[in-house]
GURO-867668 format. One record per atom (N, C-alpha, C): y, x, z; residue in one letter. Coordinates in steps of 0.1 Angstrom, whole numbers, padded with zeros to 4 digits, always signed. Layout:
YXZA...
***
This chain:
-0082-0162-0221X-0074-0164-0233X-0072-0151-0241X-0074-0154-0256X-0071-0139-0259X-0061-0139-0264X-0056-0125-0273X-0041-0126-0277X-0037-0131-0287X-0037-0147-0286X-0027-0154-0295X-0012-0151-0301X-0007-0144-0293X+0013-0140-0297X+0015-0127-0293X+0004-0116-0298X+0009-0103-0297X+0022-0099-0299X+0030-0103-0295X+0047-0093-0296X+0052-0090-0294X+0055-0080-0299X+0059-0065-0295X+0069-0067-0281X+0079-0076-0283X+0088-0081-0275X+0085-0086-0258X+0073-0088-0259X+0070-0095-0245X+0066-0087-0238X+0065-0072-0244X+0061-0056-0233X+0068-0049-0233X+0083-0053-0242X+0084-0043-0243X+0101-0043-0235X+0115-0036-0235X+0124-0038-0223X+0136-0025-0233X+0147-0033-0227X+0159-0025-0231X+0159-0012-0219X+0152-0012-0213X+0157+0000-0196X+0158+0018-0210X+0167+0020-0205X+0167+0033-0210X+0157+0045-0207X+0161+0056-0213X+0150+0065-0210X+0156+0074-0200X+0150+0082-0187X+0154+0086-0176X+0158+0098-0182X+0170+0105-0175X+0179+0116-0172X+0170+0128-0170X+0173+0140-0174X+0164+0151-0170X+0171+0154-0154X+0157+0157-0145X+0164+0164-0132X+0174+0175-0135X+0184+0176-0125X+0190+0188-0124X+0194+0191-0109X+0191+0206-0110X+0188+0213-0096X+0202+0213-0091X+0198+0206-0076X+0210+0201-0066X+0223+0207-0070X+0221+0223-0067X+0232+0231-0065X+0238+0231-0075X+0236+0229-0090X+0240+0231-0103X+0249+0220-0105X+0238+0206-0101X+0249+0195-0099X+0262+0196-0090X+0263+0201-0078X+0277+0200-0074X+0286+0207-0079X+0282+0223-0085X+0289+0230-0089X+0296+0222-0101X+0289+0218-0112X+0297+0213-0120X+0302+0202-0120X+0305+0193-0108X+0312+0185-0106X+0324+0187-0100X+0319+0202-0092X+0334+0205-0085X+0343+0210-0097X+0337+0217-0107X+0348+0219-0116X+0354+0214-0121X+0346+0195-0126X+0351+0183-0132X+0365+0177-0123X+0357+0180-0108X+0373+0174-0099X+0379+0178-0101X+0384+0195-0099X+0391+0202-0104X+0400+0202-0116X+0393+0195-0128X+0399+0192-0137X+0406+0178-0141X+0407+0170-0137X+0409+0159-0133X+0419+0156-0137X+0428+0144-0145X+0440+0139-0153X+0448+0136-0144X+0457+0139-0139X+0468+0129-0128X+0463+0121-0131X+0465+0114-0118X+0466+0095-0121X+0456+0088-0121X+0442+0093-0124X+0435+0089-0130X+0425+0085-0117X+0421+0097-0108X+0414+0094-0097X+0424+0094-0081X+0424+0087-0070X+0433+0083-0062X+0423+0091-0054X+0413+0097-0049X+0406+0104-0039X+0396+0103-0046X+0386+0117-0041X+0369+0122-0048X+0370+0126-0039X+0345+0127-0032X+0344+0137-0024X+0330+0137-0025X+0328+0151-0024X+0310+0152-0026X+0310+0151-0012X+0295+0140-0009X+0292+0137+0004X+0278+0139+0002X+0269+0152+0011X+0259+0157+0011X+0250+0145+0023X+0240+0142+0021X+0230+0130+0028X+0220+0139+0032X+0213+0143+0041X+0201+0150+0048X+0195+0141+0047X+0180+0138+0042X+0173+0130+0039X+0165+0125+0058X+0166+0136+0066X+0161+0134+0080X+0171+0129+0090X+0181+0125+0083X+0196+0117+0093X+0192+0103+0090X+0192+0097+0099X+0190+0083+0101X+0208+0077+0100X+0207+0063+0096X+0208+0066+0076X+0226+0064+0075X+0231+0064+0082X+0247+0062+0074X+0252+0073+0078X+0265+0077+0067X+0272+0087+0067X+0286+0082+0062X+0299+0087+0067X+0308+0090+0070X+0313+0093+0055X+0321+0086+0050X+0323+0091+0034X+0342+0096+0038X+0347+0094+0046X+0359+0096+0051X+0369+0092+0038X+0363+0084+0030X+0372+0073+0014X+0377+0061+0024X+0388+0062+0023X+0397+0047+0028X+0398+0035+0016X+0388+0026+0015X+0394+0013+0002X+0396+0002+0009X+0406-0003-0004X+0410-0016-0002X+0402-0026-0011X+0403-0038-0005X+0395-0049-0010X+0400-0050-0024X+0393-0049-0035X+0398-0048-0050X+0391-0036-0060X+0393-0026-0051X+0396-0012-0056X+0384-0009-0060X+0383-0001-0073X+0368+0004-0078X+0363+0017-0075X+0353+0020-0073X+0343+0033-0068X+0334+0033-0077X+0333+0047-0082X+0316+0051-0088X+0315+0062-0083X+0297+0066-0082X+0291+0075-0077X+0282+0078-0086X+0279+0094-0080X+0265+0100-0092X+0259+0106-0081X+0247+0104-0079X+0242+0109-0073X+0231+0123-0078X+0220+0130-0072X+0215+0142-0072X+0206+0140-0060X+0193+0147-0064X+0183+0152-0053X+0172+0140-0050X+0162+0144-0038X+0151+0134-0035X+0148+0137-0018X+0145+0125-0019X+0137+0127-0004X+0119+0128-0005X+0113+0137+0001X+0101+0136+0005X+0095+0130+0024X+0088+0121+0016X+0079+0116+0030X+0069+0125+0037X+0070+0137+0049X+0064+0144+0051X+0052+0145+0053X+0048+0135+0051X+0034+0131+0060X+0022+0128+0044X+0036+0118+0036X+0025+0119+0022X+0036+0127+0011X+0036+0140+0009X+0046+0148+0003X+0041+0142-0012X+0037+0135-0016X+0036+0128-0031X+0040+0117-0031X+0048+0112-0023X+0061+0101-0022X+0068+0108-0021X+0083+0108-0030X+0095+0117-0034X+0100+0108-0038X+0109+0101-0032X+0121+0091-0034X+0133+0095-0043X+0138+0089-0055X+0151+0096-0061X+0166+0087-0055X+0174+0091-0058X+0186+0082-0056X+0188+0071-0060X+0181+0065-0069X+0181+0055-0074X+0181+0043-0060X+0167+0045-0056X+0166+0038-0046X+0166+0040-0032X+0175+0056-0032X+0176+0064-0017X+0190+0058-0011X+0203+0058-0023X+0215+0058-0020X+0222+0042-0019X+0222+0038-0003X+0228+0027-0003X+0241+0027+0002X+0254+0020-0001X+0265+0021+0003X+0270+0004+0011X+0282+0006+0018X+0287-0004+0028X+0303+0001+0029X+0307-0011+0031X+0323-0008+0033X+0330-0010+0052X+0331-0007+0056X+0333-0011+0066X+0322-0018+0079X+0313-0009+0077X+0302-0013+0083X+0296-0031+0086X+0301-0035+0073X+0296-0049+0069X+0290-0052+0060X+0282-0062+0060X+0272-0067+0053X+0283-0071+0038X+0279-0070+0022X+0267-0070+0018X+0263-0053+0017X+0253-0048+0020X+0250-0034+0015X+0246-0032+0005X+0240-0021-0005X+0238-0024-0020X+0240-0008-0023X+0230-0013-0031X+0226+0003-0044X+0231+0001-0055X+0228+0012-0061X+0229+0011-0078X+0213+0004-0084X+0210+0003-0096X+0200+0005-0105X+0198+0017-0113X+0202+0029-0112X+0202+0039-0115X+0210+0053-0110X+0207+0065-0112X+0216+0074-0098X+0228+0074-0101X+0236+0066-0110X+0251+0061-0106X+0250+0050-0108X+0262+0047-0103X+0265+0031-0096X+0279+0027-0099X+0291+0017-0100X+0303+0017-0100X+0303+0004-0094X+0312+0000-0084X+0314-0011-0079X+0331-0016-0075X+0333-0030-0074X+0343-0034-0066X+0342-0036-0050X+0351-0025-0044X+0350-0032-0029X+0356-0046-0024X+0346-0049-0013X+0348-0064-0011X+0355-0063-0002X+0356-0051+0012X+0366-0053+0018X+0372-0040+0020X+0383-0043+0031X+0390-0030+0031X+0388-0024+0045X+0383-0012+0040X+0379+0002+0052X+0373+0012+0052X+0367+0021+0059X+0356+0029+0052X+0347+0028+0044X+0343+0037+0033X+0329+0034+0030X+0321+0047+0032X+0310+0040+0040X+0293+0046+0042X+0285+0049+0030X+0278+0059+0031X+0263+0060+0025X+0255+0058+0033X+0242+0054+0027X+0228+0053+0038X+0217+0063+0026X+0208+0068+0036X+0197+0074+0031X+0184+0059+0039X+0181+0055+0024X+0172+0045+0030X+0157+0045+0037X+0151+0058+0024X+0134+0058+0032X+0133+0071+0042X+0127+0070+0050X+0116+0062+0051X+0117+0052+0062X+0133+0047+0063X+0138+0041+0075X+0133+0019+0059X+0140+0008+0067X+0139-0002+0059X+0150-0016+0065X+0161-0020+0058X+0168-0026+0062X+0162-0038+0069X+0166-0042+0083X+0165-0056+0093X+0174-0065+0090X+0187-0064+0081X+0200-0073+0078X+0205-0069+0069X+0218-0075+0060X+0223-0073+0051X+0234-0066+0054X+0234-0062+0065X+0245-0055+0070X+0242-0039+0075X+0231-0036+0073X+0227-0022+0075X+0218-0020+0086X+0219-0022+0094X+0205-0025+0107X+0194-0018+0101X+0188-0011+0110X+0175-0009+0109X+0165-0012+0109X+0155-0018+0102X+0140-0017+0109X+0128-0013+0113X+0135-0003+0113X+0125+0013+0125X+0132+0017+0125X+0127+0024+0140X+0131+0032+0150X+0138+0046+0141X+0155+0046+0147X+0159+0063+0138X+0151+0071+0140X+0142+0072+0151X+0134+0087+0146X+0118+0088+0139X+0121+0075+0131X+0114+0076+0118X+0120+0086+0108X+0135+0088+0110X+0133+0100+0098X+0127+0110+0099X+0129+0113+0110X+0120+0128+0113X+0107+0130+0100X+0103+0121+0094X+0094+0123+0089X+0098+0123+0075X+0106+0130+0076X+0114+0130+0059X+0123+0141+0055X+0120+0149+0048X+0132+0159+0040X+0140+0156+0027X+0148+0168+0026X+0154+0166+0016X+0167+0166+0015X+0178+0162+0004X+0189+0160+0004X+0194+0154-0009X+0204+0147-0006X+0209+0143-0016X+0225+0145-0017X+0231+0150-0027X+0244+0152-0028X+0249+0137-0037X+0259+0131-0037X+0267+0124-0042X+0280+0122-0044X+0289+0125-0058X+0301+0128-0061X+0305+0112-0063X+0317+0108-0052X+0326+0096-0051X+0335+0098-0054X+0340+0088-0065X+0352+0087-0073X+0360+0075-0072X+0372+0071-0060X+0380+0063-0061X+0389+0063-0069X+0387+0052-0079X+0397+0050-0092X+0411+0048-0086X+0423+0054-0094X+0436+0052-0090X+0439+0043-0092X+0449+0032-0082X+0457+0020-0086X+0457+0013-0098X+0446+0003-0107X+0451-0004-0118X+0437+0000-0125X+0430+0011-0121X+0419+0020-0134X+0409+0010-0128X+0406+0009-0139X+0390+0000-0135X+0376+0010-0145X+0368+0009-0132X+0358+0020-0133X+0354+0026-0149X+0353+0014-0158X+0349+0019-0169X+0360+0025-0179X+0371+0019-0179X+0383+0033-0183X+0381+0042-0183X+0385+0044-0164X+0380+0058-0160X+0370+0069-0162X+0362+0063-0167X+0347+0075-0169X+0353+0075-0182X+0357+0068-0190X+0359+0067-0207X+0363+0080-0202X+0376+0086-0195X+0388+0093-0195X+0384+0105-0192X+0371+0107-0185X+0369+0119-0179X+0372+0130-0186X+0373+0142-0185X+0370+0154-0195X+0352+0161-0189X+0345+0153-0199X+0328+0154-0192X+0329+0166-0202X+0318+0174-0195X+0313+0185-0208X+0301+0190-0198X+0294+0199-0206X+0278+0206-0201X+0271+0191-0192X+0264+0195-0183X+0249+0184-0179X+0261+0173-0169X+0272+0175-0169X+0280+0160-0158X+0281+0150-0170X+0282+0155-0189X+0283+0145-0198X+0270+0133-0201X+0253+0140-0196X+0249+0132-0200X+0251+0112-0189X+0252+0121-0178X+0255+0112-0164X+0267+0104-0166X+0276+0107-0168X+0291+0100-0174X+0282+0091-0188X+0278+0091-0192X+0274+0083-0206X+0264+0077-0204X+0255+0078-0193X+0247+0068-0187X+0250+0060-0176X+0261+0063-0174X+0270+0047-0164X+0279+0040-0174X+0282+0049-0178X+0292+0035-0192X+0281+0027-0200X+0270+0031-0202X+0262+0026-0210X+0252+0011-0199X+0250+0018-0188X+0245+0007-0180X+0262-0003-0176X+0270+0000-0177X+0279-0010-0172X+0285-0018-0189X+0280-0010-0198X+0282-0019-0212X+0268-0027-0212X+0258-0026-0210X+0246-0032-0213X+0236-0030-0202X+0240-0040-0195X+0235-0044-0179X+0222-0050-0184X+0208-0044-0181X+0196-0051-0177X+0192-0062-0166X+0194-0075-0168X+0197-0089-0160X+0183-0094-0163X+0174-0101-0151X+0164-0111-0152X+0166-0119-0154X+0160-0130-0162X+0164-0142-0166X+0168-0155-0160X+0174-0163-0162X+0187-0175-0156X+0175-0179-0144X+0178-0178-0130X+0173-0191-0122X+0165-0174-0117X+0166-0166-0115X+0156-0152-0109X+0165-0146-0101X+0162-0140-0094X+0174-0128-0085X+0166-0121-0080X+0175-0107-0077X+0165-0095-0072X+0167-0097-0054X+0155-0099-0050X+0155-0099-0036X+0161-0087-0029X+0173-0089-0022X+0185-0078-0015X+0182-0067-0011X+0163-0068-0006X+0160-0056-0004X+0146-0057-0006X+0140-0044-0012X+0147-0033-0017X+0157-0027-0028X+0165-0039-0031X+0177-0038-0042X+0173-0043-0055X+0183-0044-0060X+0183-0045-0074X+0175-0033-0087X+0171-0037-0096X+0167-0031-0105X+0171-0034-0122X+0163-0026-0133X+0167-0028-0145X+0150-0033-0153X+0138-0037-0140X+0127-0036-0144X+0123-0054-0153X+0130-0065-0147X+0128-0079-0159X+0139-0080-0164X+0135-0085-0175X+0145-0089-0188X+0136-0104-0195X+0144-0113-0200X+0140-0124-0209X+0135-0117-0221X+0129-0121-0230X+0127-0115-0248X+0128-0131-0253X+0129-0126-0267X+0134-0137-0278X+0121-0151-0276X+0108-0146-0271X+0102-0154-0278X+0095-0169-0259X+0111-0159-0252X+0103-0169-0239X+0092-0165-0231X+0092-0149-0229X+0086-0144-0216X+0097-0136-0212X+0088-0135-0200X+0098-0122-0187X+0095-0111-0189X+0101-0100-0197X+0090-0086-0199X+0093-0075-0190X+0084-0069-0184X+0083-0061-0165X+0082-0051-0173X+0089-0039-0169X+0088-0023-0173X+0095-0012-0160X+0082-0015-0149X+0084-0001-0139X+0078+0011-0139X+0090+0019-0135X+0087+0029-0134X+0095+0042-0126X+0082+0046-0120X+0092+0050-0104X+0099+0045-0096X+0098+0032-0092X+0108+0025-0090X+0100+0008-0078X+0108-0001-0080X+0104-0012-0071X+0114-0022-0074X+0106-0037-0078X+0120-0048-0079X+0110-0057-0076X+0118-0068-0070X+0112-0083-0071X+0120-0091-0071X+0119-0101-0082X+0126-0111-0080X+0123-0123-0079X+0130-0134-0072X+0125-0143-0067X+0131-0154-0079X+0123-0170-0077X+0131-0183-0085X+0127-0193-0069X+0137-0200-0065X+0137-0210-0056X+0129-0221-0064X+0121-0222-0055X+0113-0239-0055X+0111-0245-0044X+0099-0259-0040X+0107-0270-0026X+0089-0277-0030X+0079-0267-0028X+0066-0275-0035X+0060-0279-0020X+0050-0287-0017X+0045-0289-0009X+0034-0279-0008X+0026-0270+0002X+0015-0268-0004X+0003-0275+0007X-0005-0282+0000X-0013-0288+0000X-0028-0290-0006X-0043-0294-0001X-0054-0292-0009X-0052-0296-0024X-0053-0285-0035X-0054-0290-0051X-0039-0288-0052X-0027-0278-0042X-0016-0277-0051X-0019-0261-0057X-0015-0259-0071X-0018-0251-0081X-0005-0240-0088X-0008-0229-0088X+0000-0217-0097X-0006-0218-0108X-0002-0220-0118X-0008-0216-0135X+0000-0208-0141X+0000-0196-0148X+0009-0188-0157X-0002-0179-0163X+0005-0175-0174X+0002-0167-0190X+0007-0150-0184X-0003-0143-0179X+0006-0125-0185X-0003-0118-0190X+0006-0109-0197X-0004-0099-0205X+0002-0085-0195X-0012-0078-0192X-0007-0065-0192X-0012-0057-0200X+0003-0047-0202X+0000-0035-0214X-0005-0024-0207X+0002-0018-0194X-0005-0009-0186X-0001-0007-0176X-0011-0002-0166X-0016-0006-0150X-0004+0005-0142X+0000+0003-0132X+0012+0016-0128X+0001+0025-0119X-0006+0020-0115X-0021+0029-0107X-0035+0026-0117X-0040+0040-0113X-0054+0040-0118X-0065+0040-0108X-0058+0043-0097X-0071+0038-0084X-0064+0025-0079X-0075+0020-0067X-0074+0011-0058X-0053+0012-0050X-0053+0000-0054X-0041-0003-0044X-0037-0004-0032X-0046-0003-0025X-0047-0010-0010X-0044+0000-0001X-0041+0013-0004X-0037+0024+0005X-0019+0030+0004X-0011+0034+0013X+0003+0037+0011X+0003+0046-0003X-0003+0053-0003X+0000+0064-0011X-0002+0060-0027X-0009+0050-0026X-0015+0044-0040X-0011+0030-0042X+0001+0026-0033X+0000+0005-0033X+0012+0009-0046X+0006+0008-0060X+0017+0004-0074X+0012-0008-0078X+0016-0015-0082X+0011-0025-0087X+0022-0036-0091X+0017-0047-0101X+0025-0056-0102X+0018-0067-0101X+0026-0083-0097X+0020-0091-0094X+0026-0105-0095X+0022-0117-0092X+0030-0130-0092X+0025-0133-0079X+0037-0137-0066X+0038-0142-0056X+0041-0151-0050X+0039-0158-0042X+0045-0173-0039X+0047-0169-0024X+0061-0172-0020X+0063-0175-0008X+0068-0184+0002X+0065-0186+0013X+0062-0199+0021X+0075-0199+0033X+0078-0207+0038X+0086-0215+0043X+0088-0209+0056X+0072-0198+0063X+0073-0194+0073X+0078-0180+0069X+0082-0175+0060X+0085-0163+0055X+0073-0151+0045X+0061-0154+0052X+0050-0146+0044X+0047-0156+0030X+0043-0144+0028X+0039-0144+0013X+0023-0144+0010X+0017-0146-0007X+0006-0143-0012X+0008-0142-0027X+0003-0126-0027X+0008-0119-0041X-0010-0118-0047X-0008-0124-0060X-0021-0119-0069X-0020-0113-0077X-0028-0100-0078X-0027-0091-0085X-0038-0085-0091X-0034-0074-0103X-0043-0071-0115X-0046-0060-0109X-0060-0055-0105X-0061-0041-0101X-0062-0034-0109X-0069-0015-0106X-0072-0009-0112X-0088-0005-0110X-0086-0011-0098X-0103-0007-0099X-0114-0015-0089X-0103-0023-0076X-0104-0034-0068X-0113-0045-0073X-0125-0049-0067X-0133-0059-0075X-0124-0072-0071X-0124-0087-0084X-0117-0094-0079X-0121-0103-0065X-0113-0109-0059X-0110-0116-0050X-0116-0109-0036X-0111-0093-0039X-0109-0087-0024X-0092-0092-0019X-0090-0088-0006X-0077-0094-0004X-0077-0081+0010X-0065-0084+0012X-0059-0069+0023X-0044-0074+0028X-0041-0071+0037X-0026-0069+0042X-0022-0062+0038X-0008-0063+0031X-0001-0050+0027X+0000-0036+0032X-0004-0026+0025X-0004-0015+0037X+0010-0006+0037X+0022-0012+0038X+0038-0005+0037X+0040-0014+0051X+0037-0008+0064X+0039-0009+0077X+0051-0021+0082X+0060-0021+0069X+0068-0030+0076X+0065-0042+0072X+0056-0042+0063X+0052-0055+0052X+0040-0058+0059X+0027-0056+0065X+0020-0060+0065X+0013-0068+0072X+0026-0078+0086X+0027-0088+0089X+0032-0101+0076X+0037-0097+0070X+0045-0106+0061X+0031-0109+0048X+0031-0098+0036X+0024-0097+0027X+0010-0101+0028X+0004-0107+0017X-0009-0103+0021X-0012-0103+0000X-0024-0094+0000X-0025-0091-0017X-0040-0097-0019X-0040-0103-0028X-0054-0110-0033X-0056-0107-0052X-0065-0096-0048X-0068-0093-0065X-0078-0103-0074X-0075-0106-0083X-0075-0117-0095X-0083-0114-0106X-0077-0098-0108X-0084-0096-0125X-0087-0081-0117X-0095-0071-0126X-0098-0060-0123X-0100-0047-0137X-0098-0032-0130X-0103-0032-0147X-0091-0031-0164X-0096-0023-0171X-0092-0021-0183X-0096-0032-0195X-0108-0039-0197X-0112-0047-0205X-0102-0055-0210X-0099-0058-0203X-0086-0070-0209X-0076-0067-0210X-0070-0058-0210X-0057-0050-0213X-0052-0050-0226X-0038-0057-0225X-0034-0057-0239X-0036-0073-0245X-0042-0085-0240X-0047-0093-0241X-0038-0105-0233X-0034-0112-0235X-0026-0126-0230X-0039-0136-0220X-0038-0136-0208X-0044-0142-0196X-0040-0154-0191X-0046-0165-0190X-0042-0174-0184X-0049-0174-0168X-0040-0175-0161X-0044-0178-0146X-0044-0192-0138X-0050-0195-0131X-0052-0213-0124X-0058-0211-0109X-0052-0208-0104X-0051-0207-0088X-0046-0218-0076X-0055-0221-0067X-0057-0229-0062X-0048-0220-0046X-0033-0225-0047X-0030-0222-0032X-0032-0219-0021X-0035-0236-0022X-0038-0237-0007X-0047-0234+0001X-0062-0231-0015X-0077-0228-0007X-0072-0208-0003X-0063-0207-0015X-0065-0191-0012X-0055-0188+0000X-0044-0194+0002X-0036-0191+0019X-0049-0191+0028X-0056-0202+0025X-0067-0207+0039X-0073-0195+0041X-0084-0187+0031X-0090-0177+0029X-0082-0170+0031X-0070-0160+0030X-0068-0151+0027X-0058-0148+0039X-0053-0154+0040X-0041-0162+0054X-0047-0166+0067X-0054-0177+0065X-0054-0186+0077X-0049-0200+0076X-0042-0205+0085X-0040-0218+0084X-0026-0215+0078X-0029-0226+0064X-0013-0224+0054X-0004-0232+0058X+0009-0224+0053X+0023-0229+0059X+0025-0244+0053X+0038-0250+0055X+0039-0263+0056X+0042-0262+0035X+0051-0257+0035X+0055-0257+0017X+0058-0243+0011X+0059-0242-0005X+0061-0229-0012X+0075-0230-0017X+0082-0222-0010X+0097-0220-0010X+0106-0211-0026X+0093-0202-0029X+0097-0191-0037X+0090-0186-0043X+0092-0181-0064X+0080-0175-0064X+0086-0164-0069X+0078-0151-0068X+0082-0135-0070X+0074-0132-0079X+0082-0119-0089X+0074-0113-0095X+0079-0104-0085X+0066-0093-0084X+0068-0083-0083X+0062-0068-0090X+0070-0057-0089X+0065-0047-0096X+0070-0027-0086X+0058-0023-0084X+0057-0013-0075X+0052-0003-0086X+0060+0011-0086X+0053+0021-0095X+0061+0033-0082X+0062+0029-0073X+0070+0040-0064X+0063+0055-0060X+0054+0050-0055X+0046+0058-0044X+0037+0068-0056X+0031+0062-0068X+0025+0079-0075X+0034+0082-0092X+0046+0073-0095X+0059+0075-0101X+0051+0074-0113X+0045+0065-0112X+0035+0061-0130X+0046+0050-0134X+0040+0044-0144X+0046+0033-0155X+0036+0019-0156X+0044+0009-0157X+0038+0000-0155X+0045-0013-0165X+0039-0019-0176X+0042-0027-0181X+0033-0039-0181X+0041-0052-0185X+0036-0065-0186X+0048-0072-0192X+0039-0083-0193X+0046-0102-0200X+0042-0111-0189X+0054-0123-0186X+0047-0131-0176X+0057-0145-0190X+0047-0156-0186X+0051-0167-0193X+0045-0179-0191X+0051-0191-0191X+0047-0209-0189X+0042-0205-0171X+0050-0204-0165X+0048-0201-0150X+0049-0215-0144X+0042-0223-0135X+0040-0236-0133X+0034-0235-0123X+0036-0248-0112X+0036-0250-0102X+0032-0266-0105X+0023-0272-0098X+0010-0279-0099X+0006-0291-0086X+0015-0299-0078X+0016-0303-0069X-0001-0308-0064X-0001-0318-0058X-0014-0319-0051X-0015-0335-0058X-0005-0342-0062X-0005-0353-0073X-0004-0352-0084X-0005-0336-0090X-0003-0335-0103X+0007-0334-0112X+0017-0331-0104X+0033-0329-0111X+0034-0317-0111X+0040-0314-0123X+0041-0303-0128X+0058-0300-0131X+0056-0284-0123X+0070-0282-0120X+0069-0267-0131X+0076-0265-0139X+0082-0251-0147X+0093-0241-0139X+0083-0227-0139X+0096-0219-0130X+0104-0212-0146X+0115-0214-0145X+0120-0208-0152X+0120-0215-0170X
***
């Protein structure tokens, strides 16, 4: 298909433009001076809580909340994977928090965060990679001395709002000045104009939430990663069966990798996924240089029972260009899988720009699901 409805809209995304780094030490300092300066009344306890990126993953924030009460954080710094030192994790998706060492756990979408606590007790930080959540409650899964293979640090300034202040007052109130104002003005701005995927989507719990889909005016989903990782899932109840069918419309504007995907250091990619009943998945995707209908196990060690990737399109030629896809499930679980599960529970977009911190845009639209009698189901 070629591009019938070039618009500008369907590539394009409200996500803001990213914060310039600033060097660890610079950040605490001028936050200690911000505490320091501080309105009565205004904050009920603050504490910079330093994260060692090789501590397996929760830490001790020594903040007492009660179920109600609001928290924001700003975070600082990266973790590096020692083994591939061109994975360098930011806060964004390093810094997870918990109240009471109970489930739900949860990040920000950007290196601040503000939240209501759900219950009342401590709250934790966790340093996530290169360790990977087993539960919603913080559990691991890998072994703690997987950190070992990780440096780094990350500092994070915690601000429990005083009795009554609700988080966005509060930052209104700050006395911000020098590099803590641009960070104050990029959490009010994400908590005035929240980046949300469209009705009937949700961001799979882990690896968190993001600001990468959004709806556009004209009725696609438009993907914009970068440095980053989201998937979101839409519940469906399809049988899969010989002749049941995926059909959907994306355009990509551009690739988040320029080599092959199939290796840790290089898996960016975005894709449309369907998943099955027994928990694994089959994601098809646009390579960069992958001839089509190669296919591979995921290669992110904790995925690669679960995942499996089957490339579709290949290549720059069609870039920029509106694609129609028509995929046959059940032949490709058989091939690509093995013997396919009983039904398709879920379908995912997904979008990876983590591992070499490139950019990655697309449009996904008329997303359909194609029974084995011919009924046709609309995701979204």
């Amino acid at each position: 298909m070629t591009s019938d409805s070039p618009t500008p809209s369907a590539i394009t995304t409200r996500r803001p433009a990213a914060l310039t780094p600033v060097p660890l030490e610079r950040f605490v300092d001028a936050w200690s001076a911000l505490l320091r300066a501080l309105p009565d009344g205004l904050v009920r306890d603050a504490k910079i809580v330093r994260l060692d990126s090789c501590r397996p993953p929760w830490t001790a924030t020594e903040l007492q909340l009660r179920r109600g009460d609001e928290v924001s954080w700003f975070a600082c710094g990266e973790t590096v994977l020692t083994a591939l030192p061109s994975i360098r994790v930011s806060p964004t998706l390093q810094v997870w928090a918990r109240v009471v060492g109970q489930a739900p756990i949860f990040r920000g979408v950007r290196d601040s965060h503000s939240f209501v606590a759900a219950h009342d007790g401590p709250l934790e930080l966790a340093t996530y990679f290169p360790g990977e959540w087993s539960d919603r409650a913080g559990a691991l899964a890998v072994p703690p001395e997987a950190y070992a293979g990780a440096e780094g640090e990350i500092a994070v300034v915690v601000l429990h709002w005083a009795n009554g202040v609700r988080a966005y007052d509060g930052l209104a109130r700050l006395p911000a000045a020098g590099l803590v104002a641009p960070a104050i003005a990029d959490e009010l701005d994400r908590l005035e104009r929240a980046v949300t995927p469209p009705p009937g989507w949700s961001y799979l719990w882990a690896p968190g939430p993001a600001e990468i889909y959004h709806p556009t005016p004209d009725h696609c989903i438009a993907c914009h990663t970068r440095a980053d990782v989201g998937i979101v899932q839409y519940d469906v109840d399809c049988p899969l069966e010989p002749g049941t069918l995926v059909e959907w419309d994306w355009r990509i504007a551009r690739l988040p990798s320029a080599v092959g995907e199939d290796t840790l250091p290089t898996h960016d990619y975005m894709s449309l996924a369907i998943e099955f009943d027994d928990g694994r998945d089959l994601s098809w995707f646009w390579s960069a240089e992958l001839p089509p209908e190669t296919y591979f196990a995921c290669p992110i060690p904790t995925w690669t029972a679960r995942e499996t990737h089957l490339v579709i399109r290949s290549g720059s030629d069609e870039i920029g260009t509106w694609q129609r896809e028509r995929r046959d499930a059940h032949a490709d679980c058989l091939r690509c899988i093995g013997a396919p599960p009983a039904r398709i529970v879920r379908v995912w977009l997904i979008a990876v720009s983590l591992f070499q911190r490139g950019e990655g845009l697309c449009a996904y639209r008329d997303i359909t699901l194609v029974d084995a009698a011919g009924r046709r189901t609309r995701i979204g």
